[in-house]
ZAPAKOL-77489 format. One line per field, with one value per residue (C-alpha): x, y, z; residue number from 1. Coordinates in nm, 3 decimals. Layout:
BEGIN
c1 X_...;
c2 Y_...;
c3 Z_...;
seq NUM_...;
END
This chain:
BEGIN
c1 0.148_0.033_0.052_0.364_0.571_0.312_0.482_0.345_0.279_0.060_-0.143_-0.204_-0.325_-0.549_-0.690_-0.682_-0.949_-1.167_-1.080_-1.227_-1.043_-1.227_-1.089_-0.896_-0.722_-0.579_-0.496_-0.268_-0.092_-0.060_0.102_0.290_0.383_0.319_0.308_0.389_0.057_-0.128_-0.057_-0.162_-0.465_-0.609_-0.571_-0.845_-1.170_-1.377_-1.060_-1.066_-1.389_-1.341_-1.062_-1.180_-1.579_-1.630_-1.898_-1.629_-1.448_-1.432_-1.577_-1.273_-1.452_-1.285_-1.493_-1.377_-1.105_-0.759_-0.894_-1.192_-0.912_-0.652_-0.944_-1.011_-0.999_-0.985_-0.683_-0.544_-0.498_-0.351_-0.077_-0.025_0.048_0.223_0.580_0.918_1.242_1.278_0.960_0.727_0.460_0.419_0.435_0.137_-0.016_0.059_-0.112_-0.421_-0.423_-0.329_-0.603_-0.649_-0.881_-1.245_-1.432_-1.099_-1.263_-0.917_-0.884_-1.131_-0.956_-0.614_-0.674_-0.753_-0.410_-0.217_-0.398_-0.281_0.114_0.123_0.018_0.207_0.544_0.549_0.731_0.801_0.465_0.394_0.647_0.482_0.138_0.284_0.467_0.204_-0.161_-0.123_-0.462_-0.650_-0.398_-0.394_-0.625_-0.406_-0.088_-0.109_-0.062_0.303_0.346_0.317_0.494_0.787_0.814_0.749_0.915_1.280_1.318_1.442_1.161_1.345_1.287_0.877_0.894_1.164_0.945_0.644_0.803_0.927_0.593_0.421_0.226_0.324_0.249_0.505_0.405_0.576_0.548_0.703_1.012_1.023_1.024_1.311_1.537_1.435_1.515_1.811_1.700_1.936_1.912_1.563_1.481_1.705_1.544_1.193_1.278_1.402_1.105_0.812_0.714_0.627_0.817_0.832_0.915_1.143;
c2 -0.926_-1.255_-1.043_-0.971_-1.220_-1.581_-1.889_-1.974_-2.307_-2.100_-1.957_-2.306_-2.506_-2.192_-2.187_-2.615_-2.491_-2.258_-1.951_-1.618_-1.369_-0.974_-0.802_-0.554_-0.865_-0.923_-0.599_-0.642_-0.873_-0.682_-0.379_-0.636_-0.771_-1.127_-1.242_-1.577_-1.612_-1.438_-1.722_-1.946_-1.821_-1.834_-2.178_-2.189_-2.147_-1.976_-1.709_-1.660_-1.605_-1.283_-1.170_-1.186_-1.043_-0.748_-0.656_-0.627_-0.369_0.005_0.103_0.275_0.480_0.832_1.023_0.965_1.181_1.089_1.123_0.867_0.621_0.674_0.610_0.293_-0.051_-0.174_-0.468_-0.328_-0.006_-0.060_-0.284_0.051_0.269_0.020_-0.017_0.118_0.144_-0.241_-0.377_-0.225_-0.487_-0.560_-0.904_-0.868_-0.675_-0.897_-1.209_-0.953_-0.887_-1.260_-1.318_-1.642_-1.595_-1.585_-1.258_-1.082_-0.773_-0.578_-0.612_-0.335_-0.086_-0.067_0.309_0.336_0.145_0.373_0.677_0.563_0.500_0.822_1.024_0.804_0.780_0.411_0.420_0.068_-0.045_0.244_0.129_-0.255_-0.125_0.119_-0.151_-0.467_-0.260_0.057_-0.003_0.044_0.331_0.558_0.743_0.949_0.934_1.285_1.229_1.112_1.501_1.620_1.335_1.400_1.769_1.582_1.282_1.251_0.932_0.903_0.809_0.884_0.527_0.542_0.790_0.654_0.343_0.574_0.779_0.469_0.301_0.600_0.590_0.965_1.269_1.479_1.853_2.183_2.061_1.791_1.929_2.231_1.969_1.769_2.074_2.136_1.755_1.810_1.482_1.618_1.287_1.221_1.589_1.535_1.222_1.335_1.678_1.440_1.214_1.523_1.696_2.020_2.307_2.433_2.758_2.673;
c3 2.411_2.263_1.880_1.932_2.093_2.101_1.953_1.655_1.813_2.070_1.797_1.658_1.938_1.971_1.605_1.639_1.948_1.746_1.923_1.740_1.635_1.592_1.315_1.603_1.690_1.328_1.310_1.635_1.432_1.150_1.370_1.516_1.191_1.260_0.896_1.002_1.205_0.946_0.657_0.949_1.015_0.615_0.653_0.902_0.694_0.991_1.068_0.720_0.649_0.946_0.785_0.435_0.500_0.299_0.575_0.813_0.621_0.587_0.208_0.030_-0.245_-0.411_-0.245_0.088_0.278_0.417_0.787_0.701_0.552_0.836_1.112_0.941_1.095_0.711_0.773_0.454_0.544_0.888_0.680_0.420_0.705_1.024_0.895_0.981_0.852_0.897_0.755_0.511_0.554_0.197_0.223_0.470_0.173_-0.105_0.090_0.158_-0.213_-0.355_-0.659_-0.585_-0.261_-0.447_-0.408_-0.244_-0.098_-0.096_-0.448_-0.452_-0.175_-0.375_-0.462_-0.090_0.007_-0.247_-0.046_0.318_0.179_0.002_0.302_0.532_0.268_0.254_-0.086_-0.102_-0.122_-0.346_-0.594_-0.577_-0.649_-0.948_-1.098_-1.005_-0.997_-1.231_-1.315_-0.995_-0.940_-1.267_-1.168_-0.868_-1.016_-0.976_-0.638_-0.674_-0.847_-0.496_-0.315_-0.519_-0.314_0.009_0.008_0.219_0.000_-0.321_-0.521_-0.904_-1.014_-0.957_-1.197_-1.476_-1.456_-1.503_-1.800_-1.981_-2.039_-2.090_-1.783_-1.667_-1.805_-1.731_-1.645_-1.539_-1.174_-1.207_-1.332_-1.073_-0.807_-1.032_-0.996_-0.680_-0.527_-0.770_-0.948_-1.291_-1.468_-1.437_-1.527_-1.833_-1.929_-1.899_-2.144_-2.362_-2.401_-2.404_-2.739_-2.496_-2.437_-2.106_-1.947_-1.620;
seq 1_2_3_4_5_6_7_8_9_10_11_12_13_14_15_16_17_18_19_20_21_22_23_24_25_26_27_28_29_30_31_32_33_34_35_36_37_38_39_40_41_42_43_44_45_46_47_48_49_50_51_52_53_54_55_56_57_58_59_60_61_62_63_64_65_66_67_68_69_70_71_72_73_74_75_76_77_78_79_80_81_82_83_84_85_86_87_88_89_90_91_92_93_94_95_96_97_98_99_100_101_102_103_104_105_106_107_108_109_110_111_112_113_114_115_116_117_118_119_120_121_122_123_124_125_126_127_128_129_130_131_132_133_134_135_136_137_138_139_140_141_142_143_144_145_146_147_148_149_150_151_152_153_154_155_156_157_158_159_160_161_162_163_164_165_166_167_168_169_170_171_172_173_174_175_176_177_178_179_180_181_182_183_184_185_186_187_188_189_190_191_192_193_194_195_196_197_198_199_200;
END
């Protein structure tokens, strides 16, 4: 209860008292999205120190299944997949990710966080780490291929940004699931930029 609805003057005179936190306890905050007490708590060098331990963390590596990611108690992950139609979380995610916290451990579980939000269709943070982390990413952008077929959302600007600076390859799957989410502009677009010729 104290996650979700403790005053944030609450939460100081506790961090004032050096009360520990677990990582299961951030993460309450993160499902609760308690940003607020999160930015807080960084500023406390010992509750930082939990939250940023790489030893404390769940190993994201490419060889490691969906279930192993979505059983994770990675702080990261839990942000990619708690959100709703109000609050996507990414501003949780982009203070987990900010560059200037030395030796960031999450820096190196983006492909990981990409993962979780495609399987869990958090398309706003997908779009942020397209646009803002490509590079950590590039490697399963064929994974957007199949969340274009899945995806309730309309997801045609991922993939204009994608096209325009040449970071999509565009395939005969891709434009089958054009036509078939009846994204006509897009599909136009993308025959117009390819030097293939494909039969659909």
């Amino acid at each position: 209860r104290l996650s979700y609805r403790g005053l944030y003057c609450n939460f100081t005179w506790l961090f004032n008292n050096n009360i520990q936190l677990s990582i299961n306890n951030i993460n309450n905050l993160i499902i609760h999205k308690r940003k607020d007490i999160l930015s807080l708590l960084i500023s406390y060098d010992y509750l930082k120190d939990v939250l940023f331990n790489r030893f404390n963390l769940f190993n994201y590596k490419d060889e490691m299944d969906i279930l192993s990611l979505s059983k994770s108690d990675n702080p990261l992950m839990i942000a990619g997949s708690s959100f709703d139609k109000k609050e996507s979380n990414l501003d949780i995610i982009k203070l987990l990710l900010d560059p200037k916290i030395s030796c960031n451990p999450y820096i190196n579980q983006i492909a990981g966080l990409f993962e979780i939000c495609i399987k869990y269709n958090n398309i706003i943070v997908i779009k942020y780490l397209v646009t803002h982390y490509f590079i950590h990413v590039s490697h399963l952008r064929h994974k957007l291929t199949s969340l274009l077929s899945k995806s309730n959302n309309n997801i045609e600007d991922i993939f204009y940004y994608l096209i325009q600076n040449n970071k999509y390859e565009i395939n005969e799957q891709f434009l089958i699931s054009c036509v078939k989410k009846k994204y006509n502009d897009l599909f136009i677009y993308s025959i117009k930029k390819s030097t293939e010729n494909y039969n659909i």
